[in-house]
VEXDREN-2710 file (C-alpha; in Angstrom, 1 decimal):
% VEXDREN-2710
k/r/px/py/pz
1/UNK/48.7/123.3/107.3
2/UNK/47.7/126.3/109.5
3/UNK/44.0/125.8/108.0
4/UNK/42.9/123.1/109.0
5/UNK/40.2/124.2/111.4
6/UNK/38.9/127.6/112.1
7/UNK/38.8/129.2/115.7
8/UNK/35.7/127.5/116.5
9/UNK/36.6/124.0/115.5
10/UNK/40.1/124.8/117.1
11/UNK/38.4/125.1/120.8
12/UNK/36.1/122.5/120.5
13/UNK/38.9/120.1/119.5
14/UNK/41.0/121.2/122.3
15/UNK/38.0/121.2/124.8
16/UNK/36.8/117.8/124.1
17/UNK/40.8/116.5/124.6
18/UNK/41.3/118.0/127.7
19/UNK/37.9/117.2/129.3
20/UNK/39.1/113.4/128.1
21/UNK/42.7/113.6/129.8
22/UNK/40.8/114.4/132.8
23/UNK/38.4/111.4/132.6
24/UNK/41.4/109.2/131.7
25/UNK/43.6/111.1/134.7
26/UNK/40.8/109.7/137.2
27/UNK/39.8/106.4/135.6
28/UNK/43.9/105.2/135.9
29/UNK/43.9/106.5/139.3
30/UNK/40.6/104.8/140.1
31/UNK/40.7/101.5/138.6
32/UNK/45.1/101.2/138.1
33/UNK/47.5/100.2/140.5
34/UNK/46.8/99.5/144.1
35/UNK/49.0/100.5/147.3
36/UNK/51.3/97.5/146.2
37/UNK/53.8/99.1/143.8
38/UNK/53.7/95.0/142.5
39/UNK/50.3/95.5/141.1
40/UNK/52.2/97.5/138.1
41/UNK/53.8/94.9/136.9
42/UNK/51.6/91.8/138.2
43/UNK/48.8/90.1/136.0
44/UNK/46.0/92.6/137.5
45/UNK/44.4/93.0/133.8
46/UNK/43.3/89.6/134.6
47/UNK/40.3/91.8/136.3
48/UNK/39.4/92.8/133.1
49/UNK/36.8/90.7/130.9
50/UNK/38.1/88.7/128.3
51/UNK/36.4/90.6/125.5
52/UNK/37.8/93.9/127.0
53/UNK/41.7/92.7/127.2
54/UNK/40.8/91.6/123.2
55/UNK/39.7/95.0/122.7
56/UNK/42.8/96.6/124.9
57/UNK/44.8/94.1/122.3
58/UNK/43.5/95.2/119.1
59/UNK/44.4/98.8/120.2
60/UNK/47.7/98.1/120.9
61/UNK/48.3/96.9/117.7
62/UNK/47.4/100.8/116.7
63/UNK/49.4/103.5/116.7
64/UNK/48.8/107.3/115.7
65/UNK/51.3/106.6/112.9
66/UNK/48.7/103.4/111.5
67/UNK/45.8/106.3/111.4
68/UNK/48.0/109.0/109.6
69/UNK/50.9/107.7/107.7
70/UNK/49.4/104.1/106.9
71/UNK/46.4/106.4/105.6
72/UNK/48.7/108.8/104.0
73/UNK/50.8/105.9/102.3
74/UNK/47.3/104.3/100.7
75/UNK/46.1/107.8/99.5
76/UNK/49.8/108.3/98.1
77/UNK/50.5/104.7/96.8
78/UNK/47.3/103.2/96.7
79/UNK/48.3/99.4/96.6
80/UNK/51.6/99.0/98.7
81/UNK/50.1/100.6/101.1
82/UNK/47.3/98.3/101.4
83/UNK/49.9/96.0/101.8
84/UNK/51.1/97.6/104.9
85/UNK/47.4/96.3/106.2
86/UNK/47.5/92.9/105.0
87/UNK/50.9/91.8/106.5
88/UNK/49.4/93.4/109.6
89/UNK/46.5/91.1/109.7
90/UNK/48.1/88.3/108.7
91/UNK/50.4/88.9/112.1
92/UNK/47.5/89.4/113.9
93/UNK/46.1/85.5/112.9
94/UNK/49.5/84.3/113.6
95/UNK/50.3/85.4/116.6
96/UNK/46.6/84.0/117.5
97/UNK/47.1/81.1/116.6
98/UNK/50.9/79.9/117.8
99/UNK/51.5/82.7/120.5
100/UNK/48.8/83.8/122.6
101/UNK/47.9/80.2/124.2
102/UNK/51.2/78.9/124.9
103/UNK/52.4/82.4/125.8
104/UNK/50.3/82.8/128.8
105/UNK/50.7/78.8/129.9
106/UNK/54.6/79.7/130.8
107/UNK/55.6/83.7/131.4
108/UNK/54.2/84.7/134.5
109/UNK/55.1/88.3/133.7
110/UNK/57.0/89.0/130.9
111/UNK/58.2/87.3/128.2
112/UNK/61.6/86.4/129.6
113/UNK/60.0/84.1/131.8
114/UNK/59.0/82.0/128.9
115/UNK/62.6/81.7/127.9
116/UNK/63.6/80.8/131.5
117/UNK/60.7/78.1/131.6
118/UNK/61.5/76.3/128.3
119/UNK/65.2/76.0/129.2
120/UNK/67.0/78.9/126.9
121/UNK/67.2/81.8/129.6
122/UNK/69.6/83.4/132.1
123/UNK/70.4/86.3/133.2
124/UNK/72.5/87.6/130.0
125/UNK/69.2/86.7/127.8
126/UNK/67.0/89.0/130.0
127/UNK/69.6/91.5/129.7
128/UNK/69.8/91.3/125.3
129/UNK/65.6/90.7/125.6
130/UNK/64.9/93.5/127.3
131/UNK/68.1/96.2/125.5
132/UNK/65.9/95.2/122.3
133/UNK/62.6/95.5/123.8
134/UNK/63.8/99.5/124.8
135/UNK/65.3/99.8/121.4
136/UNK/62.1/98.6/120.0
137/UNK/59.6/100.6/122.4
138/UNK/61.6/103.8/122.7
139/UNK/61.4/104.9/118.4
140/UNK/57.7/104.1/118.7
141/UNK/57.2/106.2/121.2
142/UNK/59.6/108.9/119.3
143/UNK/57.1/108.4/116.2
144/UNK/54.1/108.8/118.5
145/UNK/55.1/112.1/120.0
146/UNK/56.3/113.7/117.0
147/UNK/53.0/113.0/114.8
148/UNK/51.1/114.3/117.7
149/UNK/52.9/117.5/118.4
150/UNK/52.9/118.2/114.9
151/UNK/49.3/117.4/114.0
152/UNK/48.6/119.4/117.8
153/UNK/50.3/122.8/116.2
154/UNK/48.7/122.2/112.9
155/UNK/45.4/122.6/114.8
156/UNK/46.5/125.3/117.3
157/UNK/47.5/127.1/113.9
158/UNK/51.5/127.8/115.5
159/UNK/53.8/125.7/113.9
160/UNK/56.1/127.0/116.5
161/UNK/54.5/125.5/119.7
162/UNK/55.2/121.8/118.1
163/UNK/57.9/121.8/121.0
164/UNK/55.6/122.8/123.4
165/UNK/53.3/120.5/122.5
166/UNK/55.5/117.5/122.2
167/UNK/56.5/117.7/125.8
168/UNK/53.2/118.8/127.3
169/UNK/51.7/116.0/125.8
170/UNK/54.6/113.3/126.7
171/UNK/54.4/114.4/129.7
172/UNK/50.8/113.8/130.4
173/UNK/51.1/110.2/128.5
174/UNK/53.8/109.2/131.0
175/UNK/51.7/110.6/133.9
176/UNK/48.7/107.9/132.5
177/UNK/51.3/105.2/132.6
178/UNK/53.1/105.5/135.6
179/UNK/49.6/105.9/137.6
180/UNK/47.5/103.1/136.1
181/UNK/49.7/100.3/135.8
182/UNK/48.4/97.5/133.4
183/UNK/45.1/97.8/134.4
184/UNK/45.0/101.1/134.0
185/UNK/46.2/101.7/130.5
186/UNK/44.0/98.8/129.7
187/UNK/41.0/100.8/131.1
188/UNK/42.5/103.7/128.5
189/UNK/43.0/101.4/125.6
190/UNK/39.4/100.5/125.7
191/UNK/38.2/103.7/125.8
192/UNK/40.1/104.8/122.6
193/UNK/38.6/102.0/121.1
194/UNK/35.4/103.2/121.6
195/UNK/35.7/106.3/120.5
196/UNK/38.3/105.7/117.6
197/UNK/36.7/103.0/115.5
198/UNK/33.2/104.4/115.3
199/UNK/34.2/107.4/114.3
200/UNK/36.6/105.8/111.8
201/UNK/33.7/103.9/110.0
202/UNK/31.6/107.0/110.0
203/UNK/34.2/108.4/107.8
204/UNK/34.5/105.8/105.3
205/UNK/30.8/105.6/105.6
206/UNK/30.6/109.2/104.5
207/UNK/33.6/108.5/101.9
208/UNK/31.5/105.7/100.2
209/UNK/28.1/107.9/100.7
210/UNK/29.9/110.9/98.4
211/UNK/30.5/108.0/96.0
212/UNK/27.1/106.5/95.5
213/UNK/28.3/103.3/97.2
214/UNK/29.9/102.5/93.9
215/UNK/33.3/101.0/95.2
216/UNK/34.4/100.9/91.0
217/UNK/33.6/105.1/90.7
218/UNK/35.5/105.6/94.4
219/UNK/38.5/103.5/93.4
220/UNK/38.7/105.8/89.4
221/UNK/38.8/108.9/91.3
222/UNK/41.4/107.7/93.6
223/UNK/43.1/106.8/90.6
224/UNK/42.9/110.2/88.8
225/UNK/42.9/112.3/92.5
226/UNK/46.6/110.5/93.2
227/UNK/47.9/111.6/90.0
228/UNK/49.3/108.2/89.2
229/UNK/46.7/107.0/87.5
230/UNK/46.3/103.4/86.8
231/UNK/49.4/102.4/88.6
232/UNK/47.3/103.7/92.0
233/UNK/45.9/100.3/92.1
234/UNK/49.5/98.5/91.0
235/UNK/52.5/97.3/93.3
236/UNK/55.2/99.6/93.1
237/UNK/53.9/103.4/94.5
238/UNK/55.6/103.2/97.4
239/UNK/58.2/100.1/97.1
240/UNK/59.8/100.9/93.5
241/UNK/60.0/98.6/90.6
242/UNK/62.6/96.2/89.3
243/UNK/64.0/93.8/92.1
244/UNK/64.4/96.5/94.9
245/UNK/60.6/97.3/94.4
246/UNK/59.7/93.1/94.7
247/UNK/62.5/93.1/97.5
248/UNK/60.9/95.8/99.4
249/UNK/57.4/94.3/98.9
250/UNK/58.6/90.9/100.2
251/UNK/60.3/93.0/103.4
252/UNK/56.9/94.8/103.7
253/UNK/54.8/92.0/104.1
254/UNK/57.1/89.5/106.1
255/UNK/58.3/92.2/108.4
256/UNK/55.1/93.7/109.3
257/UNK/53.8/90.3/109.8
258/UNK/56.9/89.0/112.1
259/UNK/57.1/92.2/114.1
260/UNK/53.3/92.3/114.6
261/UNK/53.9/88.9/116.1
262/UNK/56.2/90.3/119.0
263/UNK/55.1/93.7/120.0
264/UNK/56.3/94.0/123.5
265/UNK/52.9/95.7/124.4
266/UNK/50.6/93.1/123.2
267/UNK/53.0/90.6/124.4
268/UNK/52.5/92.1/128.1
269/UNK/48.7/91.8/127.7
270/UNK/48.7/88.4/126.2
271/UNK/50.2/87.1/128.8
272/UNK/47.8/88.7/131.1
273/UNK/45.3/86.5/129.7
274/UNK/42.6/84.7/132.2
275/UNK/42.8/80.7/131.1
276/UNK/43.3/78.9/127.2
277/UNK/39.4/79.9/126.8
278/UNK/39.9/83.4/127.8
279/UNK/43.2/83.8/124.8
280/UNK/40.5/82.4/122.4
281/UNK/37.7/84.8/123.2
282/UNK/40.5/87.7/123.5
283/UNK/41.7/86.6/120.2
284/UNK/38.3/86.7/118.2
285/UNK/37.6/90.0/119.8
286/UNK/41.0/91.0/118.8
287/UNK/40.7/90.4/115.5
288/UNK/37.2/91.7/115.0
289/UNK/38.2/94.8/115.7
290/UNK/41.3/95.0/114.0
291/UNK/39.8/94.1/110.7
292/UNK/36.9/96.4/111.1
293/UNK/38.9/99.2/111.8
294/UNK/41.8/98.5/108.6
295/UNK/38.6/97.9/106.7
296/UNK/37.5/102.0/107.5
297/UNK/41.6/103.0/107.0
298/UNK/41.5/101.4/103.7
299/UNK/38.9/103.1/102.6
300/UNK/39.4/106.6/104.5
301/UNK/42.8/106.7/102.4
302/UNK/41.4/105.8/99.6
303/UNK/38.9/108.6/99.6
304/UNK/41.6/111.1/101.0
305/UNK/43.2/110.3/97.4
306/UNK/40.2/110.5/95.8
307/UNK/39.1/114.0/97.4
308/UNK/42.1/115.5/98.6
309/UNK/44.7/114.0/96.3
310/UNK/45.9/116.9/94.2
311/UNK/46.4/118.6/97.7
312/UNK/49.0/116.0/99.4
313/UNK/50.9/116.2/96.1
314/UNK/51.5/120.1/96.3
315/UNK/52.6/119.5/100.5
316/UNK/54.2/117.2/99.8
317/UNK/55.2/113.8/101.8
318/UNK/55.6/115.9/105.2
319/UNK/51.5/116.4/105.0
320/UNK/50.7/112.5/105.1
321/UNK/50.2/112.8/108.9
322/UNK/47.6/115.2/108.2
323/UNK/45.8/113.0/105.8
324/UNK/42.7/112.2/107.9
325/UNK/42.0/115.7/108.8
326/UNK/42.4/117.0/105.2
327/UNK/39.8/114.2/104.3
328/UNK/37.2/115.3/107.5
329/UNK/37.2/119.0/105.7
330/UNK/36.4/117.5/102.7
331/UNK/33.7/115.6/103.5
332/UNK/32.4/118.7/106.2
333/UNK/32.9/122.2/105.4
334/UNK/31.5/122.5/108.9
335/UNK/34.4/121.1/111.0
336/UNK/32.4/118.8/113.1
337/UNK/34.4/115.8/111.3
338/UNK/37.8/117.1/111.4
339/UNK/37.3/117.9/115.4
340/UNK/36.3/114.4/115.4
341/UNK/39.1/112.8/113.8
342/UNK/41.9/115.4/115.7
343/UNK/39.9/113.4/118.8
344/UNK/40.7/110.4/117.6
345/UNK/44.4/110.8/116.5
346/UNK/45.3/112.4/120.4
347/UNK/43.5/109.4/121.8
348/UNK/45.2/107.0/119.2
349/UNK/48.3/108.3/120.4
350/UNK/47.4/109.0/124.1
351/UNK/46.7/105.3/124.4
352/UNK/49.7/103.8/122.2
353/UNK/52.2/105.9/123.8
354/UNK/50.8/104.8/127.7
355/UNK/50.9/101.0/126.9
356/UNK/54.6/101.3/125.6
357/UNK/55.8/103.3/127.9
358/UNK/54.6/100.8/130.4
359/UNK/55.7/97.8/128.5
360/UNK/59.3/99.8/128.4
361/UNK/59.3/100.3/131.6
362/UNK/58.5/97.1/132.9
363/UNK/61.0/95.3/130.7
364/UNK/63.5/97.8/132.5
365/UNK/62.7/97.8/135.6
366/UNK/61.7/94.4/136.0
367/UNK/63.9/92.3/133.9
368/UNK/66.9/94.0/134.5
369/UNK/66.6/94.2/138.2
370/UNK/66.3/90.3/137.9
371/UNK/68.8/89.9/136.1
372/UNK/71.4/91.6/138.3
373/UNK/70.2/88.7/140.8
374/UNK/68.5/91.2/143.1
375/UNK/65.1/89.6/143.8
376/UNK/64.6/90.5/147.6
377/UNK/60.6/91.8/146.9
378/UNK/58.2/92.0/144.2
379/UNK/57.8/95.4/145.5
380/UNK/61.1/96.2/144.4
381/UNK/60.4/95.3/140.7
382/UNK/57.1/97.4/141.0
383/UNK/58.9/100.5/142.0
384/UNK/61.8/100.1/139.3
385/UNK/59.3/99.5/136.9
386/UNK/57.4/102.7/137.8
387/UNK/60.7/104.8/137.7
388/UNK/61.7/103.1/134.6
389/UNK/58.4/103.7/132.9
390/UNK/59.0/107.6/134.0
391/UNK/62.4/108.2/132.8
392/UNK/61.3/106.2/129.9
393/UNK/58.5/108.4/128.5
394/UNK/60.6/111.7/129.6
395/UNK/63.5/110.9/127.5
396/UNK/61.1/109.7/124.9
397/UNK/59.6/113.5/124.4
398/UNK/63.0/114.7/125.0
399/UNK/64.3/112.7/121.8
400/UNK/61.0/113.6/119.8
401/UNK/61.7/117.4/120.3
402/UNK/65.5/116.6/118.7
403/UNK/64.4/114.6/116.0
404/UNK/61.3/116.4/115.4
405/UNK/62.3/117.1/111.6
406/UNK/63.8/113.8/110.8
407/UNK/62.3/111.4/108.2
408/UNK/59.9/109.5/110.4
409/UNK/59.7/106.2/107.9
410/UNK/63.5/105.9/109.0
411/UNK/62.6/105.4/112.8
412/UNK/59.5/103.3/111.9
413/UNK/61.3/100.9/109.6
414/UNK/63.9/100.6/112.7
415/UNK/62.0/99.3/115.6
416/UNK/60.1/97.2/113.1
417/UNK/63.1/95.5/111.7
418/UNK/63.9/94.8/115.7
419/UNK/60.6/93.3/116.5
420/UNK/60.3/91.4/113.2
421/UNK/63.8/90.0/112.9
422/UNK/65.5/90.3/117.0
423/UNK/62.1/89.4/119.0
424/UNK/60.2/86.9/117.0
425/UNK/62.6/84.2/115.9
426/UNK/63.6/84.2/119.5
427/UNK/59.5/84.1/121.2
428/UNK/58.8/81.2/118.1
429/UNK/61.6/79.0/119.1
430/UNK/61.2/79.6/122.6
431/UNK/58.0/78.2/122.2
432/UNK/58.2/75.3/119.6
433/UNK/62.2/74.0/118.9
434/UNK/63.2/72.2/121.9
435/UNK/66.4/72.5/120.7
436/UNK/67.0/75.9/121.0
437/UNK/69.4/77.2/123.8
438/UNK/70.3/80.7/125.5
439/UNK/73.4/81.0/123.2
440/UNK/71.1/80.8/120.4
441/UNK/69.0/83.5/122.0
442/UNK/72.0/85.5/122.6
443/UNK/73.2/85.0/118.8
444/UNK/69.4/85.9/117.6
445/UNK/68.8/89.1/119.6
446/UNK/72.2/90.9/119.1
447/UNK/73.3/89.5/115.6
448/UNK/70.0/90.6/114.6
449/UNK/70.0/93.7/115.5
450/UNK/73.4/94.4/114.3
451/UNK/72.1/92.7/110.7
452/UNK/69.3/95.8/111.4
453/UNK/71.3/98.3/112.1
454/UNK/73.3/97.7/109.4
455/UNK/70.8/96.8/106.5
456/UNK/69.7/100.3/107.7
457/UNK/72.9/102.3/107.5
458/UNK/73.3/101.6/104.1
459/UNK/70.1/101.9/102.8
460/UNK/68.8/105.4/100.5
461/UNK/67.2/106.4/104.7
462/UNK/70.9/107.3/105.9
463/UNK/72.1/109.1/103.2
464/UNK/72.4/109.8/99.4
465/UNK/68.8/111.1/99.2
466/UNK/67.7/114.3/99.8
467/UNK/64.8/112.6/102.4
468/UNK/67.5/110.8/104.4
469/UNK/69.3/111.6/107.9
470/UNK/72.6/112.6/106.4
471/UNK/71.8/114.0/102.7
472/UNK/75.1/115.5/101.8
473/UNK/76.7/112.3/102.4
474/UNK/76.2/108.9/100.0
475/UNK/77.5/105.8/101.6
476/UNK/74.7/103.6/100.3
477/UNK/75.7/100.0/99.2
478/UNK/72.1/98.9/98.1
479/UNK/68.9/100.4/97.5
480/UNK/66.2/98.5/99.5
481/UNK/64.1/100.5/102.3
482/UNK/62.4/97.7/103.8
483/UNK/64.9/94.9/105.0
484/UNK/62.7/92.5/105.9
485/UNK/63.6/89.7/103.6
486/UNK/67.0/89.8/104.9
487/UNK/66.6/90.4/108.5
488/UNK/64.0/88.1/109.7
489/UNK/66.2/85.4/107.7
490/UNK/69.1/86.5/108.9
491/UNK/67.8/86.3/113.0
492/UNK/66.1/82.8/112.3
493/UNK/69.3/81.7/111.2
494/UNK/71.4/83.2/113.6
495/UNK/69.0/81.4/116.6
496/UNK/69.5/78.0/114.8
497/UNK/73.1/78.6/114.2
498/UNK/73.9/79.7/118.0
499/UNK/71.8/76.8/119.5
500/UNK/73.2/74.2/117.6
501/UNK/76.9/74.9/118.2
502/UNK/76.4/75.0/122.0
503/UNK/77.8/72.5/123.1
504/UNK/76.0/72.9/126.6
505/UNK/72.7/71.4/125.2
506/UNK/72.3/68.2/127.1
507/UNK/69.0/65.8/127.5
508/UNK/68.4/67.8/131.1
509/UNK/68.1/70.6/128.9
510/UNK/65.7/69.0/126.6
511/UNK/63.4/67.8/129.7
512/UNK/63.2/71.1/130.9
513/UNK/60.7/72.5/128.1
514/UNK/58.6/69.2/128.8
515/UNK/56.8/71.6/131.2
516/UNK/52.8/71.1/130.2
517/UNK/51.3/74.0/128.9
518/UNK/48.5/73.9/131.0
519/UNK/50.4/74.7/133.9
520/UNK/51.8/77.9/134.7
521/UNK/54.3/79.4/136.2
END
């Protein structure tokens, strides 16, 4: 993958990112955090308009990994896939209809205070939220850096200065963080948006363009480019066939959708929200976006499979990440596209990284300083938020340059199995079972993430394949990838199961969540 741009391209990709660090460098400064180390971790995205913190929204739901190995996986697999997309969305309406509102109506900062309101919190709960919050956050951010640094010495043409540019560029991200505050990033967010999704839908523009418009001729040369034929537009590319294929698409669809339900950055913004009419206009501008821009990925990897298919099949699976630039030199021999989209992959991941780094450190500083019963100043939580969110990001590029030749579907499927079967159960009780206690949080977020852990450890991604962690090894007791039928189960139950066998519920407990949701904390 040393090709992909010539010298020309090469500096004019490199120019346009720097000259945008800058800009981003000085807008965080100038519009993040004031002299009150509080301002990181208070509400002060409230200043931006509701549209914008929609937008913000919508972008956190992005990650460098949804623009290259989503892509990748539709040019690769065709339908599965676009299945990745769909439970997405379908998270997306969720969460905007039963979490946003009532959300922002009783955490005052993050979501721990929600727990605490509605009767089911403590100390220990903030403790297990915010250990799965970091186990969550800190593999994204692994993910984030290592596409980056790989996809930045792909276009440098030095395969050996992916270290380099791993830690160059996690260290600038955490920089962004740490100086803007919520604010800040949101200011960031926005701005990738802007840039990203046009030039996303000029792709797919130009996809559909080389194809007459003609969705039927597009989606037969996909067909014949991926080298699977007919089965391109079939389940079963990506998930197998049999009952571990249908159990892996069930897991697909149901995790993506519970673990896009309980993102820890989008939780941070949502709750940032102005009033009940602000979450609605954030969530229609939230989801605008969102299916506008999965509408361009759909067809950008379709296209790449369609154009550049016969080329990902001799790379092999490692060149998925470079799946939109392969398509930009496809469609222009001059380069201006593929500088475009390189653009658009550092600023995906520039802005994803920020937000969760922020969202990591926050849960760190500030939920575990309250939790140790230390809550003397609101300054304080700012500045242990602020060291948190540094030592967070370090370490994160620290870990990226270790596991910079791991399988990367591993770590993804990890922190999504957390968010989809530790966070959510816990967040949709909180909010709707007045029945549920803190034991029953307790029981949801660890059992869960041991069920996780577990469903992961003896899956074909820790050994007995020649793609997993430990390939000379074969301690695999089933073959499902995608654990998502079991785990989200598995934590709902857990929750239920916890809460009612405590025998401390009593009806003081059950008046406490009486709080109305028009008044906030």
């Amino acid at each position: 993958m040393t090709s992909l741009l010539d010298p020309s391209s090469r500096s004019l990709v490199f120019a346009v990112f720097s000259v945008f660090v800058v800009i981003c460098l000085m807008l965080c400064v100038i519009t993040g955090a004031d002299e009150d180390d509080r301002a990181l971790v208070r509400s002060d995205s409230r200043r931006l308009r509701s549209w914008q913190q929609g937008i913000a929204m919508g972008g956190d739901t992005t990650t460098v990994a949804t623009v290259t190995v989503l892509v990748g996986m539709v040019a690769t697999t065709g339908f599965d896939g676009l299945g990745v997309m769909l439970g997405s969305l379908v998270g997306v309406l969720l969460f905007l209809v039963l979490v946003i509102e009532p959300l922002r109506a009783h955490a005052s900062l993050t979501a721990p205070d929600l727990l605490d309101a509605r009767g089911s919190g403590g100390s220990a709960v903030r403790v297990a939220w915010g250990v799965v919050t970091l186990m969550v956050c800190f593999p994204l951010l692994v993910v984030q850096l290592v596409v980056v640094g790989n996809v930045a010495a792909a276009l440098l043409g030095q395969p050996g200065a992916r270290t380099g540019c791993i830690v160059v560029i996690g260290c600038v991200m955490t920089a962004l963080a740490v100086s803007g505050g919520i604010r800040g990033t949101g200011v960031v967010m926005i701005t990738k948006s802007a840039i990203a999704l046009p030039v996303l839908v000029v792709a797919a523009v130009l996809v559909l363009h080389r194809f007459g418009g003609d969705l039927g001729r597009l989606l037969d040369a996909a067909s014949l480019g991926s080298g699977t034929g007919e089965a391109f537009l079939r389940p079963g590319g990506y998930t197998g066939d049999g009952w571990v294929g249908a159990v892996n698409r069930v897991g697909q669809i149901f995790g993506m959708t519970m673990a896009t339900l309980a993102m820890p950055a989008v939780l941070m913004r949502a709750i940032a929200t102005k009033s009940p009419r602000g979450a609605r206009t954030v969530g229609r501008w939230m989801l605008g976006e969102l299916v506008l821009l999965y509408g361009a990925l759909a067809v950008v990897g379709v296209g790449a499979a369609a154009l550049v298919g016969t080329v990902l099949r001799e790379a092999g699976p490692s060149a998925q990440v470079f799946t939109p630039l392969l398509l930009g030199r496809a469609l222009d021999d001059g380069g201006l596209l593929v500088a475009a989209l390189a653009c658009v992959l550092f600023l995906t991941a520039l802005a994803a990284v920020v937000d969760v780094t922020l969202a990591a450190g926050i849960t760190l500083g500030r939920d575990m300083l309250a939790a140790t019963g230390d809550r003397q100043a609101g300054r304080l939580d700012g500045t242990a938020s602020r060291w948190s969110a540094a030592l967070t990001g370090l370490a994160a590029a620290a870990v990226a340059v270790v596991c910079a030749d791991w399988n990367l579907v591993v770590v993804s499927t990890l922190w999504l199995a957390l968010c989809g079967a530790a966070l959510a159960p816990v967040l949709l009780y909180a909010l709707y079972w007045p029945g549920f206690t803190a034991r029953g949080a307790l029981w949801c977020l660890w059992g869960a993430t041991a069920v996780c852990v577990v469903a992961l450890v003896v899956s074909p991604y820790a050994s007995g394949t020649p793609t997993s962690i430990m390939p000379g090894h074969d301690f695999r007791l089933w073959d499902v990838t995608i654990p998502g039928v079991v785990t989200v189960p598995a934590g709902f139950l857990l929750g239920w199961l916890g809460s009612v066998t405590d025998r401390r519920r009593t009806g003081e407990h059950a008046v406490r969540r009486d709080v109305p949701r028009a008044v906030r904390r």
